[in-house]
Backbone bond lengths (Angstrom), bond angles and torsions (degrees), N, CA, C in turn:
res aa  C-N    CA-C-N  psi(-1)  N-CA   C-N-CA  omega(-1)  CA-C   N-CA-C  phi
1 X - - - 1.470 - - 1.519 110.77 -
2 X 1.284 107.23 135.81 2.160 108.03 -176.23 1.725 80.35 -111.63
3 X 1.453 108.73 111.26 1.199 111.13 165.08 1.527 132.35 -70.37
4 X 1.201 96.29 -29.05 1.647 112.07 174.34 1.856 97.46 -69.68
5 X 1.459 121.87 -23.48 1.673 105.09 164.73 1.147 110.60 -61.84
6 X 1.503 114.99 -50.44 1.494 120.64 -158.79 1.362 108.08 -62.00
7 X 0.960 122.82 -49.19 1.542 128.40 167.81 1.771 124.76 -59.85
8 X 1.082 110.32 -42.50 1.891 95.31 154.63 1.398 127.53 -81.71
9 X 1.451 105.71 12.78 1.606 115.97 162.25 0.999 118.97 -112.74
10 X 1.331 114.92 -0.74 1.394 113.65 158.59 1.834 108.81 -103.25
11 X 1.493 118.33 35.43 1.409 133.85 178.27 2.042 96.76 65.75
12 X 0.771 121.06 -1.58 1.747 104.34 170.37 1.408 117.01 -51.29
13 X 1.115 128.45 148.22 1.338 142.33 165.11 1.581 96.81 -79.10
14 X 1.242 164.52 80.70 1.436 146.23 -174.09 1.538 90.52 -99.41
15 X 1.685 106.60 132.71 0.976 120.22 151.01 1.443 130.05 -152.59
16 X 1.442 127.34 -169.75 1.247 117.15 -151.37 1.789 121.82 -47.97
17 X 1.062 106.27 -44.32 1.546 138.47 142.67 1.623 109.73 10.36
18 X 1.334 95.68 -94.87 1.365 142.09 -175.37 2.244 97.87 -61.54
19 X 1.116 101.92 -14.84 1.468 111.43 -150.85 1.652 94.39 -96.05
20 X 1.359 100.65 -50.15 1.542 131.08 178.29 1.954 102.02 -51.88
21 X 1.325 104.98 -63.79 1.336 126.18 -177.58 1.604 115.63 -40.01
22 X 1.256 114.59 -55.15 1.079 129.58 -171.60 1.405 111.54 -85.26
23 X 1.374 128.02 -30.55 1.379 130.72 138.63 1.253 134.39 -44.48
24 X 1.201 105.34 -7.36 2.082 110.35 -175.13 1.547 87.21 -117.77
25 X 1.479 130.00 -46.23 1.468 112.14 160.24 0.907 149.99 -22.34
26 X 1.742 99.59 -55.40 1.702 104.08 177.61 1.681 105.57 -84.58
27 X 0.927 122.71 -41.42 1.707 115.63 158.83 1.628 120.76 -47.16
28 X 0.787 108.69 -15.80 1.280 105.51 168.01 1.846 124.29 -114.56
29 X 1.394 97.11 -6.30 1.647 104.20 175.77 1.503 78.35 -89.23
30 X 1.368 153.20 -67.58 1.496 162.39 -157.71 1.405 94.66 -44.15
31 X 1.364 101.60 -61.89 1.833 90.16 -175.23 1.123 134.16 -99.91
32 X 1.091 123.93 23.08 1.228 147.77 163.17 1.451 118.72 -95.30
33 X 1.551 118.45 -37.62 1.153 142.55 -179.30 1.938 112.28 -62.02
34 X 1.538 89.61 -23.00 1.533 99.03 -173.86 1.710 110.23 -64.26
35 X 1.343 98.47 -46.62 1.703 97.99 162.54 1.202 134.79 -109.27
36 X 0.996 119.63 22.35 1.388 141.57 -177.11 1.356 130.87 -160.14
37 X 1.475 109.65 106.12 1.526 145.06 -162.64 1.768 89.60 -50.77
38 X 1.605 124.19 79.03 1.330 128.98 139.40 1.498 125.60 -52.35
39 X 1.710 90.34 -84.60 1.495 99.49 -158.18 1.870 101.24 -138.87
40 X 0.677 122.42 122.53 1.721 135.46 153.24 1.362 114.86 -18.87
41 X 1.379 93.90 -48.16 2.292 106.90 -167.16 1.431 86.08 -91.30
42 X 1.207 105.19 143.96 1.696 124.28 162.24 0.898 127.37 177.94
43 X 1.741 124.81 47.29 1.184 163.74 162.87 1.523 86.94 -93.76
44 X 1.951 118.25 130.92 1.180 110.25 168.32 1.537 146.77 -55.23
45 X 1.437 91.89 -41.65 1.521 106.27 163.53 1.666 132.53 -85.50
46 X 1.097 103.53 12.98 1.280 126.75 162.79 1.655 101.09 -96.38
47 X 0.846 151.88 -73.72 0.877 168.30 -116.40 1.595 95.48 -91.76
48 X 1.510 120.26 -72.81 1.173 131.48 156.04 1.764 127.46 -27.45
49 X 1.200 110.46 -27.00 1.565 122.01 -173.37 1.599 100.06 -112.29
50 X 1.573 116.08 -36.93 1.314 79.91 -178.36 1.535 112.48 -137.60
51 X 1.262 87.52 34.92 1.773 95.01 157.17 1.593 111.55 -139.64
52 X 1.291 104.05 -18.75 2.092 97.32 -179.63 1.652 86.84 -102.10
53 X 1.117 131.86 -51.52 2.102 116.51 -159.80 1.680 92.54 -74.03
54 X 1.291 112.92 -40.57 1.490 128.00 177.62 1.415 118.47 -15.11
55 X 1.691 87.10 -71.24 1.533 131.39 -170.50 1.974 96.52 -48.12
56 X 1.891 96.89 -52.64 1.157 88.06 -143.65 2.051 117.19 -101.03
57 X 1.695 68.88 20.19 2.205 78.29 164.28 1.113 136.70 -91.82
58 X 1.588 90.11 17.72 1.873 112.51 152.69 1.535 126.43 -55.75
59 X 1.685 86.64 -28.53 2.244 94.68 -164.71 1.381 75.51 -63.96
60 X 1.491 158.50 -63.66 0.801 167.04 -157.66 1.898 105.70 -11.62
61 X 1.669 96.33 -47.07 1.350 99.43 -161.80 1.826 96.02 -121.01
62 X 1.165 102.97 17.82 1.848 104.87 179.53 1.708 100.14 -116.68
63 X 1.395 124.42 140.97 1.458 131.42 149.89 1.263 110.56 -77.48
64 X 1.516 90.12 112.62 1.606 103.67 -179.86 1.818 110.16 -82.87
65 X 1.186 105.38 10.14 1.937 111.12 167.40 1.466 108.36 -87.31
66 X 1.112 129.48 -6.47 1.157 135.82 -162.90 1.759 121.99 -107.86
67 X 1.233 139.36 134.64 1.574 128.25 154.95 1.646 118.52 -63.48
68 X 1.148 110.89 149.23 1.029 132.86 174.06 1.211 142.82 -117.94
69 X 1.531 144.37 118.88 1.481 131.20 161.63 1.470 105.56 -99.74
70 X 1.718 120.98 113.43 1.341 113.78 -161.78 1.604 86.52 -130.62
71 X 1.286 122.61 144.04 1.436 139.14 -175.26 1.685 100.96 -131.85
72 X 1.621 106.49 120.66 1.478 126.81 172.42 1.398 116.40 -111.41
73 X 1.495 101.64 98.49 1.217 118.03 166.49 1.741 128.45 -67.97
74 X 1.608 87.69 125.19 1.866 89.41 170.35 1.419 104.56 65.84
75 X 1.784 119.13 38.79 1.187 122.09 171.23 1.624 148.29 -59.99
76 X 1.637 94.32 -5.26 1.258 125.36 178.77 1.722 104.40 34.44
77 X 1.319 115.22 -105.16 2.095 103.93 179.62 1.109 121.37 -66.10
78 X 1.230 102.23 -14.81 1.636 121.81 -165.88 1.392 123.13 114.34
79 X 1.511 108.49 38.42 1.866 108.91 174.24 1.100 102.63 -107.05
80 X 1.710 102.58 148.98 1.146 143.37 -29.24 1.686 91.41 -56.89
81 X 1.055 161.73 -65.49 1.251 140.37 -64.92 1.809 99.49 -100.53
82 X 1.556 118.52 -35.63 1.392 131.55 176.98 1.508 110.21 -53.99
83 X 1.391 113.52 -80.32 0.973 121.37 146.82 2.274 131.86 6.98
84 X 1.466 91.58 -85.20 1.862 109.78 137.15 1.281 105.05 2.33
85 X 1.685 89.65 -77.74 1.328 116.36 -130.25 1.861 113.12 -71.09
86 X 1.395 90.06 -38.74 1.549 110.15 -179.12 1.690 112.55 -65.55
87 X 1.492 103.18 -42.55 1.412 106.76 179.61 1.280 153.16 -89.73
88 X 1.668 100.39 -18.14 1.721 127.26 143.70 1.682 138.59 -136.44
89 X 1.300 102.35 148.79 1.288 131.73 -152.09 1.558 96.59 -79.42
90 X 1.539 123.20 -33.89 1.521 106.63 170.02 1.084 143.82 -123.72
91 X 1.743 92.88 63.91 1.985 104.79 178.51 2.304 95.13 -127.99
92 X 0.980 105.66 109.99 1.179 93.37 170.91 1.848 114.22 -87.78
93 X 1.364 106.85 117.02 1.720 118.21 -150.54 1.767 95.86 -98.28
94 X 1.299 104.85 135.05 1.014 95.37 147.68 1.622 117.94 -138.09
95 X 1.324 134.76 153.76 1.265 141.48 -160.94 1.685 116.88 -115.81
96 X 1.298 110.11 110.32 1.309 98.62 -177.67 1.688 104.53 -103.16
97 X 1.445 127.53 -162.59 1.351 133.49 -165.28 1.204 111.86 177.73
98 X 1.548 156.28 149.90 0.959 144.01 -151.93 1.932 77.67 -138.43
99 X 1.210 117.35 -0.94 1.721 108.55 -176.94 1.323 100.70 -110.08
100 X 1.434 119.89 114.72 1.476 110.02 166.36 1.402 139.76 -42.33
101 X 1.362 94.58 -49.03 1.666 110.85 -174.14 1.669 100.37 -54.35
102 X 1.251 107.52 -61.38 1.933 127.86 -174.22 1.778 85.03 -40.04
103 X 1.287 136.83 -79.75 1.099 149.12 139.59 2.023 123.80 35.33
104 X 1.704 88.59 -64.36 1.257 109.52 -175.19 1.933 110.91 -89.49
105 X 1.475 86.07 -23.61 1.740 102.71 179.62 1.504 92.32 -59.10
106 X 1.301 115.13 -74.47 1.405 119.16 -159.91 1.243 118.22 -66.44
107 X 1.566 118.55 -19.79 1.779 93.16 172.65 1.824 99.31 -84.33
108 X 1.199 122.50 -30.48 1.473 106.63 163.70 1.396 127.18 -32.60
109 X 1.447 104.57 -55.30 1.418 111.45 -175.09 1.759 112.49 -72.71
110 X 1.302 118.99 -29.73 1.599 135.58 171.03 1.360 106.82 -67.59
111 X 1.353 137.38 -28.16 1.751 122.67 165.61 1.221 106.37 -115.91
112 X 1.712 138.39 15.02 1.579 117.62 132.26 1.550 100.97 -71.71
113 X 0.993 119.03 -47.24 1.636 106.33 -159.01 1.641 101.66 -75.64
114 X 1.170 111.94 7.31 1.615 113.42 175.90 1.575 122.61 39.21
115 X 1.609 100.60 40.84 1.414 118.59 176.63 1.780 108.59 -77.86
116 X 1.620 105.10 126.79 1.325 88.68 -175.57 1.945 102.94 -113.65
117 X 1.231 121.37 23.13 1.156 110.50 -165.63 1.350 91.99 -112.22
118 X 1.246 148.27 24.03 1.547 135.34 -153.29 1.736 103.29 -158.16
119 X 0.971 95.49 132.92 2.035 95.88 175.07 1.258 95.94 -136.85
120 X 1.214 101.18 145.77 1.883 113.23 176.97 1.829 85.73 -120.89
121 X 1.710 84.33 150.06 1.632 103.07 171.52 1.617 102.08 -152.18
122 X 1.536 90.60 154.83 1.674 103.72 174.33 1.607 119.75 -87.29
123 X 1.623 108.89 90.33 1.211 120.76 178.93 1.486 135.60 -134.77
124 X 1.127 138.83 152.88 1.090 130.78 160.21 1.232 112.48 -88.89
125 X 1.544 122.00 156.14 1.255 126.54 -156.79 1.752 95.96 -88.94
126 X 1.656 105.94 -41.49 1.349 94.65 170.98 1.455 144.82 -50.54
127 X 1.467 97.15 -15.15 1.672 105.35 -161.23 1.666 85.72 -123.03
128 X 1.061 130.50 -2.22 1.226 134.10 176.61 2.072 104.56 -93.13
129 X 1.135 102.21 -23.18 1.432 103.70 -176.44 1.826 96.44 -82.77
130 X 1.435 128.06 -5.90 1.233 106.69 162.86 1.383 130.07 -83.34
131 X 1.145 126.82 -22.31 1.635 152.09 151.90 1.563 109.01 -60.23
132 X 1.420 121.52 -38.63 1.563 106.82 -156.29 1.415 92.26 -135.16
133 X 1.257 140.13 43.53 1.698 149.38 -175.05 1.666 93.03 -67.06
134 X 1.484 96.47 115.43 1.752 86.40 159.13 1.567 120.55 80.62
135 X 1.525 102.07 -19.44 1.861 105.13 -174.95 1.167 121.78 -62.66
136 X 1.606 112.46 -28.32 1.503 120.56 -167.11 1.745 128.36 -57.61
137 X 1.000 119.57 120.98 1.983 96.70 163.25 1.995 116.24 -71.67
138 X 1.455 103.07 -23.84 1.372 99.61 -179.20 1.583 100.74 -157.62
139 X 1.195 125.09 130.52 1.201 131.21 152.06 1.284 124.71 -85.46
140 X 1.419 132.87 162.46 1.419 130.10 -177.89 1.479 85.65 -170.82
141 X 1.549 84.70 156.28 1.555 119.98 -173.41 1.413 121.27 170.82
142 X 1.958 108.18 108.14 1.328 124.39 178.25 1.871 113.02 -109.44
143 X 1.799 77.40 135.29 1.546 82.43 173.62 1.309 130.03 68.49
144 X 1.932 111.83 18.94 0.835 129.42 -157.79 1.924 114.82 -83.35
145 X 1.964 85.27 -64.37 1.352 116.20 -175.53 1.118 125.07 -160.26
146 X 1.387 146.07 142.62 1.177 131.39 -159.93 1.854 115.09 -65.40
147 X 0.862 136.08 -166.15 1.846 112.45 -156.88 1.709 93.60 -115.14
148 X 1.274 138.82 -24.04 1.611 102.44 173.09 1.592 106.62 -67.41
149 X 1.519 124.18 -31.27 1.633 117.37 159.12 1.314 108.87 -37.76
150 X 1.026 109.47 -64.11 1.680 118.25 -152.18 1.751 106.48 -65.17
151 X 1.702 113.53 -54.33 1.576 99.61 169.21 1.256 125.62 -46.69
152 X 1.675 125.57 -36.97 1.342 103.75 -178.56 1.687 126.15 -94.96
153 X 1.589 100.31 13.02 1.235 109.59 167.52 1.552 115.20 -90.88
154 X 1.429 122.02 -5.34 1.818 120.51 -156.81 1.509 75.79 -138.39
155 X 1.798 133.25 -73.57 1.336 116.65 -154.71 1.446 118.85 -51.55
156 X 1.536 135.62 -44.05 1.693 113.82 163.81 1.345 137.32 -55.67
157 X 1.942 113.55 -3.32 1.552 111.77 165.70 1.531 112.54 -105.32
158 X 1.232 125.66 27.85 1.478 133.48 -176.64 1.679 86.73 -132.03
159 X 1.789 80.25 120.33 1.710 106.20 170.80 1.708 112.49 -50.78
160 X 1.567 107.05 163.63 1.562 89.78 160.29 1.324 117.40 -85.52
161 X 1.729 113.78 147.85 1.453 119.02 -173.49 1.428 108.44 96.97
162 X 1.378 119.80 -10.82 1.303 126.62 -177.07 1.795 95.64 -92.68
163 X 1.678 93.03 174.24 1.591 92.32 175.91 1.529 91.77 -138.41
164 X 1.810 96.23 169.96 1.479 125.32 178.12 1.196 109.81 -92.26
165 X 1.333 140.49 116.45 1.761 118.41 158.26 0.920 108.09 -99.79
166 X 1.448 136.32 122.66 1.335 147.92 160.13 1.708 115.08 -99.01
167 X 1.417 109.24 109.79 1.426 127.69 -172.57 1.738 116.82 -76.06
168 X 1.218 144.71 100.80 0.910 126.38 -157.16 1.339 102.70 -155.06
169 X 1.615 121.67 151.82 1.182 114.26 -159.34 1.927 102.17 -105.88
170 X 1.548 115.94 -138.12 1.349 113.27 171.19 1.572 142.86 -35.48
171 X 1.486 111.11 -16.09 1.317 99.87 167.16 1.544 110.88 -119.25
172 X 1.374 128.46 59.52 1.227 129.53 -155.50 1.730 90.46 -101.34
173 X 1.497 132.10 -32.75 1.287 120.63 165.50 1.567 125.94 -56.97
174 X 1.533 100.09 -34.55 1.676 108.79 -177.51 1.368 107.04 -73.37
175 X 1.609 117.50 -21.48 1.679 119.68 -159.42 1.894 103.38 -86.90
176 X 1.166 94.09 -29.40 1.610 117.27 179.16 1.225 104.82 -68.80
177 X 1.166 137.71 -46.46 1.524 140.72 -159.83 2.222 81.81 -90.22
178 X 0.743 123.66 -53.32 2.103 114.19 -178.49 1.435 95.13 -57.28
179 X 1.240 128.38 -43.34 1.121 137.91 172.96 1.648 124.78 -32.60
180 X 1.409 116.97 -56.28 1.187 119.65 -148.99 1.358 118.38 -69.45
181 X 1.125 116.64 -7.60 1.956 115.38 177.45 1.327 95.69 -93.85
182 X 1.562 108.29 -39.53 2.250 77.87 -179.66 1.259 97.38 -100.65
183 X 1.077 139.59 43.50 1.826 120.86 129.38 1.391 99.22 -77.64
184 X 1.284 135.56 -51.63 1.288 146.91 -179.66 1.351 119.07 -33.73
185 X 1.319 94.68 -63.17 1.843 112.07 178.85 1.799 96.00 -59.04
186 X 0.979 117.09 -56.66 1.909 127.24 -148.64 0.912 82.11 -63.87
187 X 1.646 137.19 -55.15 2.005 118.46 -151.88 1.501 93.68 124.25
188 X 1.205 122.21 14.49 1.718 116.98 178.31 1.687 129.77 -102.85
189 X 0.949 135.87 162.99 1.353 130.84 176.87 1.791 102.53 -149.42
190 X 1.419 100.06 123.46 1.781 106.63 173.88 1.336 107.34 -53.98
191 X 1.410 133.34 113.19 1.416 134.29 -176.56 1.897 118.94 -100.77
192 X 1.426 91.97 -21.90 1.905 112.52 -165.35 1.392 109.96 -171.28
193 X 1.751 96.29 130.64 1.269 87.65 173.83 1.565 94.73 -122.95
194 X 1.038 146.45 153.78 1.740 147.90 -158.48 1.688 85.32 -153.97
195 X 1.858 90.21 122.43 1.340 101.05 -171.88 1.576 98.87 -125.96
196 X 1.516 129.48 123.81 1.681 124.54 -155.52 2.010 78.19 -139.49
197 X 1.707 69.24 151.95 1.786 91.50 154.71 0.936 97.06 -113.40
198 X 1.634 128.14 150.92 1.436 137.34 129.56 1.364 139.22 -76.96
199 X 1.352 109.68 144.80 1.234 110.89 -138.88 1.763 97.24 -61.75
200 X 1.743 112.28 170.92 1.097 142.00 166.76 1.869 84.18 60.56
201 X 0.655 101.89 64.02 1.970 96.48 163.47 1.310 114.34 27.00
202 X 1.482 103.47 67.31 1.357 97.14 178.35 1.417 120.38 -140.09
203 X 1.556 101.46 23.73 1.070 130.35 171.83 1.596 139.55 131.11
204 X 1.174 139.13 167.53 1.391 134.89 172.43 1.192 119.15 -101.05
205 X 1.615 107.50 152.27 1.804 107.11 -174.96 1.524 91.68 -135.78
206 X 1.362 105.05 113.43 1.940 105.68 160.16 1.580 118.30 -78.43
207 X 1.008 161.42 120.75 1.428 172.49 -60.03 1.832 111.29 157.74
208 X 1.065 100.25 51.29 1.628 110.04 -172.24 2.067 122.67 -63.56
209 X 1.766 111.62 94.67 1.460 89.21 -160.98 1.192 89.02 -86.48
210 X 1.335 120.11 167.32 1.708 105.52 163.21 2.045 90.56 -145.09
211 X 1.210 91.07 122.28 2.168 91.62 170.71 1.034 120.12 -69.61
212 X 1.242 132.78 158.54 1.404 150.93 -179.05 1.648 107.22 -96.93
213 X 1.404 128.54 80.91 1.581 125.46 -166.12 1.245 85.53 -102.93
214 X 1.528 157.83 48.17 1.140 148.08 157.41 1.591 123.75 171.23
215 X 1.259 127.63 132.19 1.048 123.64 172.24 1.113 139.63 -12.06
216 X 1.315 169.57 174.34 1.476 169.01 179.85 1.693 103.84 -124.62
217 X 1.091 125.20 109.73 1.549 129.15 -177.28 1.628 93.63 -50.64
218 X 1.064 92.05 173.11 2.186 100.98 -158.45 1.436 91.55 -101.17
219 X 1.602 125.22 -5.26 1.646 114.83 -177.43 1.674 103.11 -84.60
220 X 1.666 104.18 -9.66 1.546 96.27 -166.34 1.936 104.28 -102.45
221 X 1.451 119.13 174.90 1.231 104.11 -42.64 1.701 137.99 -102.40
222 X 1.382 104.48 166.85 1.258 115.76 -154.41 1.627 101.57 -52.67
223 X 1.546 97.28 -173.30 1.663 103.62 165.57 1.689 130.26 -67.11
224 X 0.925 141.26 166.45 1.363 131.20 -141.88 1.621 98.44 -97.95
225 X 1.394 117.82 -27.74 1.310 133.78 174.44 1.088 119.35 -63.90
226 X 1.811 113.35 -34.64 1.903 126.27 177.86 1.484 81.41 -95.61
227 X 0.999 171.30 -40.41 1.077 151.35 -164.33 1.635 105.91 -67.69
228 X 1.114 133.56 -70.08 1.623 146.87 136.31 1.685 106.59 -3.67
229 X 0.853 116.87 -72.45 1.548 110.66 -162.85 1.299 116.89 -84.20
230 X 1.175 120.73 -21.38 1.374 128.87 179.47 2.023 115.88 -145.51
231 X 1.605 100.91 51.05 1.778 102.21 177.30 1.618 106.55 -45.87
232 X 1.289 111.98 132.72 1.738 125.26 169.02 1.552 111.23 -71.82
């Protein structure tokens, strides 16, 4: 795989820059990773395909002519949102996490890499949707939770007219169909579904947008425990 193809086919400008960046990443997800439960993959080119090109077959479903306020939920190393972060100039990101430590990784890794468009904070999305109800232009969140979890954790911080991307791999048709009453309930409508291989057979990514055509009732969303035990 020539990643620097994959990435100007997915419209990136990649250059040396950007080249550098992502090289101090994985050295630093690697060594960091040594005591602290990141990521599983950490073989370089693994790593590169299916957490940095991975990350970034979102542009897929974003206009990159456009500004952005985009919020990445449950970012764990920082996918997609680092990633994002390195390669365009108009999404201002911010990253929340419900794990401190994960938390402390990433603003480390956000002022070596001297990224200035991206802030990570220690939050839950639930208790974060009372401060930030509705603010979003796009939410995203991979690998988080299965998606009636996941809408009512992302659809009450995405404005109306804004969208959800939910990143999800092989069962993204089955997750959609558990799905369909709380997009309903939240204020959402399935708008796109973008279905990719990654390169060298190494797997599939479904790309789920879904819009925000209506408000989010003010009971949602619930506590993280009723969300868990009983998804709508």
């Amino acid at each position: 795989m020539n990643f620097k193809e994959e990435l100007i086919n997915l419209g990136i400008n990649y250059d040396l820059k950007m080249e550098e960046k992502f090289d101090v990443y994985y050295e630093e997800l690697i060594r960091v990773n040594e005591h602290m439960n990141l990521t599983t993959i950490t073989l370089k080119e693994d790593v590169y395909n299916k957490h940095f090109l991975d990350s970034l077959t979102i542009l897929k479903a974003i206009d990159l002519n456009q500004n952005y306020e985009l919020l990445d939920v449950g970012s764990g190393a920082g996918f997609p949102a680092i990633p994002l972060a390195i390669t365009t100039n108009n999404l201002n990101i911010t990253i929340i996490d419900a794990l401190g430590k994960r938390i402390k990784f990433l603003n480390e890794l956000i002022d070596k890499l001297e990224l200035k468009n991206v802030i990570a904070l220690h939050k839950r999305a639930e208790e974060y949707a009372k401060e930030k109800k509705e603010f979003y232009d796009i939410t995203t969140a991979r690998a988080v939770a299965r998606l009636p979890m996941l809408c009512e954790l992302c659809l009450p911080l995405t404005k109306v007219g804004g969208i959800f991307i939910a990143m999800k791999a092989q069962s993204a048709k089955e997750e959609l169909k558990e799905a369909k009453k709380a997009i309903e309930i939240l204020g959402g409508k399935v708008e796109n579904i973008y279905e990719l291989k990654l390169p060298n057979d190494i797997g599939k990514r479904s790309i789920i947008v879904i819009r925000k055509i209506k408000s989010t009732p003010n009971k949602y969303p619930r506590s993280f425990n009723k969300i868990k035990e009983k998804p709508l």
